[in-house]
LUMSEZA-179750 format. One line per 4 residues: their letters; for each residue x, y, z of C-alpha. Coordinates in steps of 0.1 Angstrom, whole numbers. Layout:
a> X,Y,Z ~ ...
This chain:
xxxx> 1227,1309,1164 ~ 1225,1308,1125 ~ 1203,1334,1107 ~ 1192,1305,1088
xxxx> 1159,1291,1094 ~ 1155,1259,1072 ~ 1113,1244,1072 ~ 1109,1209,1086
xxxx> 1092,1175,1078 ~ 1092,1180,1039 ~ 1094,1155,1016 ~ 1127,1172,1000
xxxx> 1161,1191,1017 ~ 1170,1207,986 ~ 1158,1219,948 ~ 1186,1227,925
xxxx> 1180,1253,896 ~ 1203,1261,868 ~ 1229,1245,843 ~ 1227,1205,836
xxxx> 1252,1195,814 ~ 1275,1171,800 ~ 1314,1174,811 ~ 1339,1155,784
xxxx> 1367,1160,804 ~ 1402,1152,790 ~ 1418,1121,801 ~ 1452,1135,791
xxxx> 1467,1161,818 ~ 1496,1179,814 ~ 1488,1191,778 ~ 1465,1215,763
xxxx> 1428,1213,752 ~ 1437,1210,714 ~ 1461,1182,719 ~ 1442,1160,737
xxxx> 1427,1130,726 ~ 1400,1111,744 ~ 1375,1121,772 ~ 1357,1107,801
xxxx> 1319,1116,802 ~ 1301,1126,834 ~ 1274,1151,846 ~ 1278,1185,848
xxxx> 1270,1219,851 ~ 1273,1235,887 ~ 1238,1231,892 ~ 1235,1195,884
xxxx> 1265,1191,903 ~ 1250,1201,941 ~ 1219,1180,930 ~ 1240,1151,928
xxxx> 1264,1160,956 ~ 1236,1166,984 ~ 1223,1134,970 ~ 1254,1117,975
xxxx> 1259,1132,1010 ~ 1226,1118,1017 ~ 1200,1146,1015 ~ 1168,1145,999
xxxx> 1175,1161,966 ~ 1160,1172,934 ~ 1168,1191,899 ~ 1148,1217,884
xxxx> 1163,1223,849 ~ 1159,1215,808 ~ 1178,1186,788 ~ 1172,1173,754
xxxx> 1154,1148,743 ~ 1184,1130,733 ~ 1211,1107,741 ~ 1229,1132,765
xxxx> 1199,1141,778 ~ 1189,1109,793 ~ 1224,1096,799 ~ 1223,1128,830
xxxx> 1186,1122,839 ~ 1199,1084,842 ~ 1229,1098,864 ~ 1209,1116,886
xxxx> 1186,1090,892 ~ 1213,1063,902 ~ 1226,1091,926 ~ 1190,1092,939
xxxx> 1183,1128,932 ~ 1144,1137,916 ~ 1146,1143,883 ~ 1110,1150,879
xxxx> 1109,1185,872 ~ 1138,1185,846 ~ 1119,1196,814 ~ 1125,1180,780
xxxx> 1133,1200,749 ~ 1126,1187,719 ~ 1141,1214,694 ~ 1173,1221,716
xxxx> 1201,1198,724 ~ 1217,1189,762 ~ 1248,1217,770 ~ 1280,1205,766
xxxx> 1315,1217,779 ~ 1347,1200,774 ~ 1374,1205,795 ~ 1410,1197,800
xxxx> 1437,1197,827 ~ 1469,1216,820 ~ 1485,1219,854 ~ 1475,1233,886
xxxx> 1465,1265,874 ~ 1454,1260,840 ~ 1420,1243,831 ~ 1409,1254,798
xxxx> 1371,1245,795 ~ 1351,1248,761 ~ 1316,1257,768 ~ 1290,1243,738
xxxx> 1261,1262,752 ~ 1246,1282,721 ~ 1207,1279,727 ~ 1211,1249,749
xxxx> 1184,1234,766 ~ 1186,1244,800 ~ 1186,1281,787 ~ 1154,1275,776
xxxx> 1140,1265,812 ~ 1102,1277,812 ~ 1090,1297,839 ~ 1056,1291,836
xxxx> 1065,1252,835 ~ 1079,1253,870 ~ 1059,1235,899 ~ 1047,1257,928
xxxx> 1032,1227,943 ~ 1065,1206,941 ~ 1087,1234,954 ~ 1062,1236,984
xxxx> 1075,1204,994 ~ 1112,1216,994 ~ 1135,1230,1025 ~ 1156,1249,1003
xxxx> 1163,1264,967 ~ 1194,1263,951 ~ 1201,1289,916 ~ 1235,1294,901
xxxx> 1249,1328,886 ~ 1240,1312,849 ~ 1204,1314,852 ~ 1200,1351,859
xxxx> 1224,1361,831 ~ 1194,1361,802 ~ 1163,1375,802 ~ 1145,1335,796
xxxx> 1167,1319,827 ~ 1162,1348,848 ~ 1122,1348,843 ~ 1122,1307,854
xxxx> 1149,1322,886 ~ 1127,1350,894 ~ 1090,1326,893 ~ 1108,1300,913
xxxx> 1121,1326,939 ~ 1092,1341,946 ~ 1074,1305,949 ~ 1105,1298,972
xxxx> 1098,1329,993 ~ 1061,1323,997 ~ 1069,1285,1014 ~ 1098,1295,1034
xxxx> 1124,1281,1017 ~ 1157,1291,1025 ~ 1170,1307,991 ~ 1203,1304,981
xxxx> 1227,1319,952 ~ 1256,1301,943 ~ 1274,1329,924 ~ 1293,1309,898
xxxx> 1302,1337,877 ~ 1316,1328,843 ~ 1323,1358,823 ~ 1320,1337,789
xxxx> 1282,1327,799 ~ 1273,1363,800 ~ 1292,1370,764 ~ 1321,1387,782
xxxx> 1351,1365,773 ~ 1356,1352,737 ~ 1338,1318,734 ~ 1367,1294,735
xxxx> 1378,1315,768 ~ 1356,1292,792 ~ 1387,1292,819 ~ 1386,1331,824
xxxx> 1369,1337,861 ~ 1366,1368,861 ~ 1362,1402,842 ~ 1349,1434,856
xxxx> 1314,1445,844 ~ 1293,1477,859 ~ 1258,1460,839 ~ 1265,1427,851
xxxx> 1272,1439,889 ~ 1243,1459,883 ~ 1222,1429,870 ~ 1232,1410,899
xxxx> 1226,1436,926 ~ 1191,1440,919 ~ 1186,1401,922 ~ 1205,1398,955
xxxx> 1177,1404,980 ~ 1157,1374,971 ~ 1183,1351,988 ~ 1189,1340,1026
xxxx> 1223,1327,1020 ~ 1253,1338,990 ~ 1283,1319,979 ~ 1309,1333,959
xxxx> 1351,1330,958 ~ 1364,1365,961 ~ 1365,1366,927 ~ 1330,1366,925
xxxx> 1325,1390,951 ~ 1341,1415,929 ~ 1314,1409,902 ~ 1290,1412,929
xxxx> 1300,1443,947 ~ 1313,1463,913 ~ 1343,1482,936 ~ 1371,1466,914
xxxx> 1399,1457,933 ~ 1385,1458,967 ~ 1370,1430,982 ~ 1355,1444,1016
xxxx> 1339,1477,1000 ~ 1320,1450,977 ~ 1309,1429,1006 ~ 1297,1466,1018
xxxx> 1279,1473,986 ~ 1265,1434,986 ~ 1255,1441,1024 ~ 1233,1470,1009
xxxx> 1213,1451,993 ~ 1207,1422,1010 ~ 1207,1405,1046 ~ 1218,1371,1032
xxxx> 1243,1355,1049 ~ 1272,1357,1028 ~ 1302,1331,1026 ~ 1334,1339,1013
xxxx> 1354,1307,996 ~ 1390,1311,999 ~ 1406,1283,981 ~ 1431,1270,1002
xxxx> 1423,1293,1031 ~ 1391,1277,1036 ~ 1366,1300,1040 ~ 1352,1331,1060
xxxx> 1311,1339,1067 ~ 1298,1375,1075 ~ 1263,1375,1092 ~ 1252,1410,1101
xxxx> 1276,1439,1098 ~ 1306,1436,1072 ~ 1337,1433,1095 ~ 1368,1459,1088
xxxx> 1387,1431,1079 ~ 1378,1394,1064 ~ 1393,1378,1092 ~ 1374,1390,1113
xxxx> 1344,1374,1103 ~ 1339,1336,1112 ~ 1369,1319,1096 ~ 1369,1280,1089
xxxx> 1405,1272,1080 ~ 1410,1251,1050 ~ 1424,1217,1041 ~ 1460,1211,1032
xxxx> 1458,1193,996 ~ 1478,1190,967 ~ 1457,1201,936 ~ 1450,1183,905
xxxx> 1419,1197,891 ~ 1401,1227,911 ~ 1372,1226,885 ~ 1339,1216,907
xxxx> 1353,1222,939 ~ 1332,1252,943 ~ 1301,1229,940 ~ 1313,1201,963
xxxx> 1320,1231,988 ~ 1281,1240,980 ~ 1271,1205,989 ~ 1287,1201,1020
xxxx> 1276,1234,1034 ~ 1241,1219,1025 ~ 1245,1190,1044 ~ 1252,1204,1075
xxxx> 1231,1232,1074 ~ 1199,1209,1063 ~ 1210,1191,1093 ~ 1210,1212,1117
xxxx> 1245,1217,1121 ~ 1258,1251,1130 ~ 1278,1273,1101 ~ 1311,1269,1112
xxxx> 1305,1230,1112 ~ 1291,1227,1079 ~ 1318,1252,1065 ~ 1343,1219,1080
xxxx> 1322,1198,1060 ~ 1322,1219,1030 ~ 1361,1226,1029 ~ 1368,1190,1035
xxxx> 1344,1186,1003 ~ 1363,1208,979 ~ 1393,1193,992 ~ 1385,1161,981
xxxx> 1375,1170,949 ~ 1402,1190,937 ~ 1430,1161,940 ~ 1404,1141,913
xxxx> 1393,1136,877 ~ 1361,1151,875 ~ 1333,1169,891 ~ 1307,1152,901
xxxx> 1317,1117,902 ~ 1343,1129,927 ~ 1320,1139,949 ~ 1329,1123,984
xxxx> 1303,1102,1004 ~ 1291,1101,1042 ~ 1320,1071,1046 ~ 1348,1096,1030
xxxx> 1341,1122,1052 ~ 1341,1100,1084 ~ 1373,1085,1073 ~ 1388,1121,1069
xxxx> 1375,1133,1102 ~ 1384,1105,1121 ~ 1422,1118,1113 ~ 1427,1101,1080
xxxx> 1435,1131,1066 ~ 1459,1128,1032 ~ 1478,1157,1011 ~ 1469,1136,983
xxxx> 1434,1115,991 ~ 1439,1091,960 ~ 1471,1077,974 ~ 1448,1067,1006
xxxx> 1440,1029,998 ~ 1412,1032,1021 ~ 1394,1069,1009 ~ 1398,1054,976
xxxx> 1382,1018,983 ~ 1353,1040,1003 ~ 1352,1061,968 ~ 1343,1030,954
xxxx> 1324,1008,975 ~ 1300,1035,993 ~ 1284,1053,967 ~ 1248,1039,953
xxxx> 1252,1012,936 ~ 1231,984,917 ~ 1216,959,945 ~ 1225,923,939
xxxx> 1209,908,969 ~ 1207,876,954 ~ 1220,859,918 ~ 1215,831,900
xxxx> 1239,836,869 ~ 1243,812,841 ~ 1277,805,832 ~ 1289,800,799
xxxx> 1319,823,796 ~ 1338,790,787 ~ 1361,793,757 ~ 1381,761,759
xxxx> 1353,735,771 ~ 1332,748,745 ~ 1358,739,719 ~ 1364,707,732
xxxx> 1324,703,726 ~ 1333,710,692 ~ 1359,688,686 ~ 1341,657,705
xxxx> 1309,662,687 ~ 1328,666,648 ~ 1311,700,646 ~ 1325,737,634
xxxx> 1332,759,657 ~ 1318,784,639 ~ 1288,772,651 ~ 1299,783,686
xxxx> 1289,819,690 ~ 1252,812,676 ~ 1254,780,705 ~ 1257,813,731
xxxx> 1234,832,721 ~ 1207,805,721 ~ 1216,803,755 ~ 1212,839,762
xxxx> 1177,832,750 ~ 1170,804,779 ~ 1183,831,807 ~ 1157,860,791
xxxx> 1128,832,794 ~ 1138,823,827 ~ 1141,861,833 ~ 1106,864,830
xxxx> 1098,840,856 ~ 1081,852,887 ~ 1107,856,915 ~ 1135,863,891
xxxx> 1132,898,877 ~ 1166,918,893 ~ 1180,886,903 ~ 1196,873,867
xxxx> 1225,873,855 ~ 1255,857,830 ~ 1288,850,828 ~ 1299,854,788
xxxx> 1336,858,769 ~ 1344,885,745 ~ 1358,860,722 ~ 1334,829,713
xxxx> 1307,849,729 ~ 1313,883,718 ~ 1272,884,697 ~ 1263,868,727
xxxx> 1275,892,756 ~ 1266,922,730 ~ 1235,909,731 ~ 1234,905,769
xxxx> 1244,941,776 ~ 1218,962,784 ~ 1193,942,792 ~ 1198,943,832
xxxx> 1214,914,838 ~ 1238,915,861 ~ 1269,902,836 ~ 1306,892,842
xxxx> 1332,888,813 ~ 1369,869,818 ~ 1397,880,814 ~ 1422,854,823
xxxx> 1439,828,798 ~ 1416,793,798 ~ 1437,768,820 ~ 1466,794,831
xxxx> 1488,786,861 ~ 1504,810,864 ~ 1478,833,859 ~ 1482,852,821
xxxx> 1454,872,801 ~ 1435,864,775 ~ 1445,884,741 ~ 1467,907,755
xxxx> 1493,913,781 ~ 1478,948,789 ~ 1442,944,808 ~ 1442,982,809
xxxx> 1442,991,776 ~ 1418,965,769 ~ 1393,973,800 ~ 1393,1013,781
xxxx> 1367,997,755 ~ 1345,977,781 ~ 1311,986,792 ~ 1313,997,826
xxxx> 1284,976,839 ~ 1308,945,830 ~ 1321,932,859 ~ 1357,919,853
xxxx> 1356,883,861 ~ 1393,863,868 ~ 1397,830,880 ~ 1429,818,894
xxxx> 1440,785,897 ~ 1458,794,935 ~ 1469,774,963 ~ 1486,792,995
xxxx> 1511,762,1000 ~ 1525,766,965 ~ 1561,774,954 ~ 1573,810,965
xxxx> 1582,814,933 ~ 1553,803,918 ~ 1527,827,945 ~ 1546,854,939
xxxx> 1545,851,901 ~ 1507,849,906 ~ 1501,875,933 ~ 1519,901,906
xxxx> 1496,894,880 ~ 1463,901,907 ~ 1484,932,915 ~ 1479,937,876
xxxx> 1440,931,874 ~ 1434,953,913 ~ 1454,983,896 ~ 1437,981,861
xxxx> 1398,975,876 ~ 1406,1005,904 ~ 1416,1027,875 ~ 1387,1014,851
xxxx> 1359,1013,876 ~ 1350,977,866 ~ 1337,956,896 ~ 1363,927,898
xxxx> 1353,892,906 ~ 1377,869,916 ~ 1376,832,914 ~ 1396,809,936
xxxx> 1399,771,925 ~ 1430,754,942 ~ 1441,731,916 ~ 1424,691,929
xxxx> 1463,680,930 ~ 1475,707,957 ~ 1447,700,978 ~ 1448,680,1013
xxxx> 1427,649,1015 ~ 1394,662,1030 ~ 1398,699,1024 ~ 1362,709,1023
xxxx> 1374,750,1022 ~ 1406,753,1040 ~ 1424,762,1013 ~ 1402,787,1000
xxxx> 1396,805,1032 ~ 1439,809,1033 ~ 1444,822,999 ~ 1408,848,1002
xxxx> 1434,860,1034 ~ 1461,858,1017 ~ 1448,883,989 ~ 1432,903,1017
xxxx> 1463,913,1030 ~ 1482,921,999 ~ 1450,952,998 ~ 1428,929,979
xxxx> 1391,943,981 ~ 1373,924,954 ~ 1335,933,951 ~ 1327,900,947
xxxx> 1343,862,958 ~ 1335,831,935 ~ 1343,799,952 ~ 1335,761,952
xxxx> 1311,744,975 ~ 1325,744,1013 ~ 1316,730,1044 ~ 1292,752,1063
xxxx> 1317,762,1092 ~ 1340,773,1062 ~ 1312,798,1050 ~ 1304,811,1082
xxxx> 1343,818,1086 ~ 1346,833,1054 ~ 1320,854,1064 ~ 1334,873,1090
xxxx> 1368,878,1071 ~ 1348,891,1049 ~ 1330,916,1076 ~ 1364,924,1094
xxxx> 1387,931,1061 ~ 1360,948,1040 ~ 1319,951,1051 ~ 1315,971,1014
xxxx> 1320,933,998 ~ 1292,929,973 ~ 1289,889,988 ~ 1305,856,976
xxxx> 1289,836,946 ~ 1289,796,943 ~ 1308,775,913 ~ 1298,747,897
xxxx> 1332,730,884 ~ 1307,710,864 ~ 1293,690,895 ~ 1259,670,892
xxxx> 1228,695,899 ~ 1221,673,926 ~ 1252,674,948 ~ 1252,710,939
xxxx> 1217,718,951 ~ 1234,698,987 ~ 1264,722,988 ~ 1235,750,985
xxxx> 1219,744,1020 ~ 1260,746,1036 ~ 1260,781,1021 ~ 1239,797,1051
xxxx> 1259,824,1056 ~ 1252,867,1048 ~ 1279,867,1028 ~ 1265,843,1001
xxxx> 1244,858,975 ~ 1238,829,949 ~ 1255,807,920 ~ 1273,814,889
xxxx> 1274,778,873 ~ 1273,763,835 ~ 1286,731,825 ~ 1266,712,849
xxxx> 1235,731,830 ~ 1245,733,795 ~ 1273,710,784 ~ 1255,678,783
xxxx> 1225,695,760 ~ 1249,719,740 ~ 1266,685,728 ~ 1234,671,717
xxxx> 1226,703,695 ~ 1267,700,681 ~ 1261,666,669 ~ 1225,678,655
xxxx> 1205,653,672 ~ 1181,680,691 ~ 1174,713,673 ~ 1174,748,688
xxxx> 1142,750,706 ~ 1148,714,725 ~ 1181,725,735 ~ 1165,758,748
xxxx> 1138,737,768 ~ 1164,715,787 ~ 1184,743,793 ~ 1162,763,807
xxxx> 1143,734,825 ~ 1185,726,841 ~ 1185,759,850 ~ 1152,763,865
xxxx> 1160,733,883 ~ 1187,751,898 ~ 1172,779,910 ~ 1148,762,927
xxxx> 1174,743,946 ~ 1187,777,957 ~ 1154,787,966 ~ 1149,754,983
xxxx> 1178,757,1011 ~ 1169,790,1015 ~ 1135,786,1025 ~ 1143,751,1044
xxxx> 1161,776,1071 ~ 1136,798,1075 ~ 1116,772,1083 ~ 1140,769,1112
xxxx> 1153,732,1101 ~ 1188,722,1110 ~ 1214,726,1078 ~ 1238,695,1083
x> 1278,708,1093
């Protein structure tokens, strides 16, 4: 039985004080800090990263720290929020900006990091700021090495410790020792881990019995004990001060925990072996290893089966880009337990779909998205109504206009959305972004078959310069029964837009229309339903399906190919193939089943009014009123066949 006793029936599992920070990590590895050249942003600050790992492993988390009252600022708030972590006791500086470290990955043991941490703001954490009642409400309190190395951090450590102790949390010190954070190592010299220091050893010692549970690699043990070079006399010396149970990380090794009497040797203690891995980027696998140990313990599970947890975390983490974002969910970890195990985890389709997929995302439970991401039709408008298409791009964003009207129509807020191009429509979809809309950009060249991009033969390069809440959007023009040659040509080019959307993080759409002249005379779906398999079995996951009206049996099928090949689908979305609204509000009350989630349809809406305004025989605000009056028309069909089954009347087959 664990040492640990962890309160109950509070409102939060864990409170995490210390750094919160932005990580610009270098997207070049293999070459040093200087010569790289662009960087990813995410989270950071080890800290910041255990708030957002428990939250990801599903505990009730929350961040007690300092950010600016700037851009970075609220891009981490923002980040922990989506993660579901509580960011109500971050405090915001208005004279300080957000801390900063850039990093970069050189090889497997070199990771030169940058820290940009002069008079940051969550250095300037105030004490007398911090919630007593708030940490009442917490199971457990988390404070890294960083905020006990100045007298201001160590004043907000020390007030919420003693809160901490008077509630029962379970207090817990994640050593994280950075000699260039306590002025030891010159200030470009962020990747040194360690350097001997009697004051700091001192410092720390005098800290150590406010905590229930320690964490430290043996590196960091050193710093704690002060006997350099001998890791079990400074476990002794640690043991001295404190009765916390004390864990041990050792890196590939796993890990060893010592409650009670130091053992002669570290083996002797309780040893959980490690995960075999191969190592890209051992930066935050210290904090994932904190996270899992969290989870288990906050869950009652014993120490040796959250130090499983824990190792499999750091594992993870260390063959990926990143810290935080590569934190592994729930899903990950019962894929790797269930003896899915993988040297290299990104090289397992499936850990890497459930990377994806099972972190919190946006909800889209239902959509009604106005298409107009049309490039060739609207040029044809253009041409037929004698107008210049210069005219075009002001034509979309007039629309845009009709969708935030309709937005603000009861029943609709969450539910919106727009399909746009980055070429007529570029004002329009920058004017679109942002707003909340769910929003979906093409990618594929109007009328290709075979399939070919649109501007460029490279969709990763051009994806680097894309929002990320863009989803990609690519409609094929794809019939199972076509030419080998032909399906093969097509099927390479998917392989294209799966690779580049895995490697972007864009959510990818895909459209399947089989072309009218492949189809068999009264297909109502069959086609469809082959080539959605088809796809499926070349590793396929789409977030999301966009297909034509279908008989209801059709949907119900698709459904549960859907639900065996991959449950994490965000749903399948109706198209309009400019079909009357009539005969489209009918092929709404087919679409019964789970798996459809709404409509993403244009022409039948806008064409007919958008060539009335290119001829100039309505003006701007008519042909914004029978848009929006099409388009409310539409939605109400949705709404229609939805509510004519739940009023338990038959949907004809």
């Amino acid at each position: 039985m664990s040492t640990l006793h962890f309160p109950t029936e509070r409102p939060f599992d864990v409170a995490c004080l210390g750094r919160l920070a932005v990580d610009l990590y270098a997207q070049q590895i293999g070459c040093s800090l200087e010569e790289a050249t662009s960087f990813a942003k995410y989270l950071g600050g080890s800290s910041a990263n255990i708030a957002f790992g428990t939250a990801r492993l599903g505990l009730r988390s929350a961040m007690v720290s300092r950010v600016g009252k700037e851009q970075n600022g609220r891009f981490l708030l923002d980040t922990l929020r989506r993660e579901g972590c509580d960011t109500s006791q971050v405090q915001i500086d208005d004279q300080r900006l957000t801390g900063m470290v850039l990093l970069g990955i050189k090889d497997q043991d070199t990771f030169p990091l940058l820290f940009a941490r002069e008079n940051c703001a969550d250095m300037a954490l105030d004490a007398d700021a911090i919630d007593e009642a708030f940490l009442a409400r917490c199971r457990a309190l988390v404070i890294t090495g960083t905020h006990l190395s100045t007298p201001t951090v160590l004043a907000a450590s020390r007030r919420a410790l003693d809160i901490a102790g008077r509630h029962g949390l379970v207090r817990v010190l994640d050593i994280d020792y950075r000699p260039v954070l306590w002025g030891l190592a010159a200030k470009g010299d962020g990747e040194t881990r360690y350097i001997g220091n009697q004051d700091v050893s001192r410092h720390l010692q005098a800290q150590l019995d406010q905590f229930e549970l320690i964490i430290g690699t043996e590196e960091e043990w050193l710093i704690a004990g002060g006997v350099e070079g001998d890791l079990m006399a400074c476990l002794r010396r640690v043991r001295e001060c404190t009765q916390a149970v004390l864990v041990v990380k050792r890196g590939p090794l796993g890990c060893s925990i010592v409650e009670g009497a130091i053992p002669a040797a570290l083996d002797d203690a309780l040893t959980v072996f490690g995960e075999r891995i191969e190592v890209l980027n051992v930066l935050g696998a210290g904090d994932a290893f904190a996270s899992g140990l969290l989870a288990g313990l906050l869950r009652g599970k014993s120490l040796a089966e959250s130090a499983a947890i824990a190792n499999a975390c750091g594992a993870i983490v260390v063959s990926r880009h990143g810290c935080a974002p590569a934190m592994p969910t729930p899903a990950e970890l019962d894929h790797w337990f269930s003896g899915h195990r993988h040297p290299k985890p990104d090289r397992d389709p499936q850990l890497s779909h459930l990377h994806r997929v099972s972190v919190r995302r946006a909800a889209w439970p239902e959509l009604y998205v106005l298409a107009y991401d049309h490039r060739s039709q609207f040029e044809d408008l253009a041409r037929q109504a004698g107008a210049d298409a210069a005219r075009l791009p002001g034509l979309k964003k007039l629309i845009n206009q009709v969708v935030a009207e309709v937005g603000r129509d009861p029943g609709c807020e969450g539910k919106l959305g727009v399909l746009i191009d980055g070429r007529i429509g570029e004002a329009a979809l920058h004017d679109a972004t942002g707003r909340g809309w769910w929003i979906g950009r093409p990618i594929e060249k109007p009328g290709s078959r075979p399939l070919r991009f649109d501007g460029t033969h490279s969709l990763a390069s051009q994806l680097l310069h894309w929002p990320r809440e863009h989803t990609v959007k690519c409609l094929v023009f794809y019939h199972p029964d076509d030419a080998t040659a032909l399906r093969a040509e097509q099927d390479e080019w998917l392989q294209q837009v799966w690779e580049a959307t895995r490697a972007s993080g864009h959510e990818l759409l895909l459209e399947v229309i089989p072309p009218k002249d492949t189809l068999a005379p009264g297909d109502t779906g069959e086609a469809v339903l082959r080539a959605i398999r088809h796809f499926y079995d070349l590793g396929f996951k789409p977030e999301w399906w966009k297909v034509g009206t279908m008989a209801a049996r059709h949907w119900q099928a698709l459904d549960a190919l859907v639900q065996e090949r991959d449950p994490y689908c965000r749903g399948a979305v109706i198209l309009g193939l400019s079909q009357p609204l009539e005969q489209l509000v009918a092929g709404f009350a087919e679409a019964q089943a789970p798996i459809v989630k709404g409509f993403m349809i244009g022409r039948t809406v806008w064409a007919g009014h958008s060539l009335a305004w290119l001829r100039n025989e309505i003006d701007d605000g008519t042909l914004q009123a029978r848009v929006a009056a099409d388009f409310r028309r539409l939605i109400a069909g949705w709404r229609a066949s939805r509510a004519t089954v739940a009023n338990g009347e038959e949907v004809a087959a």
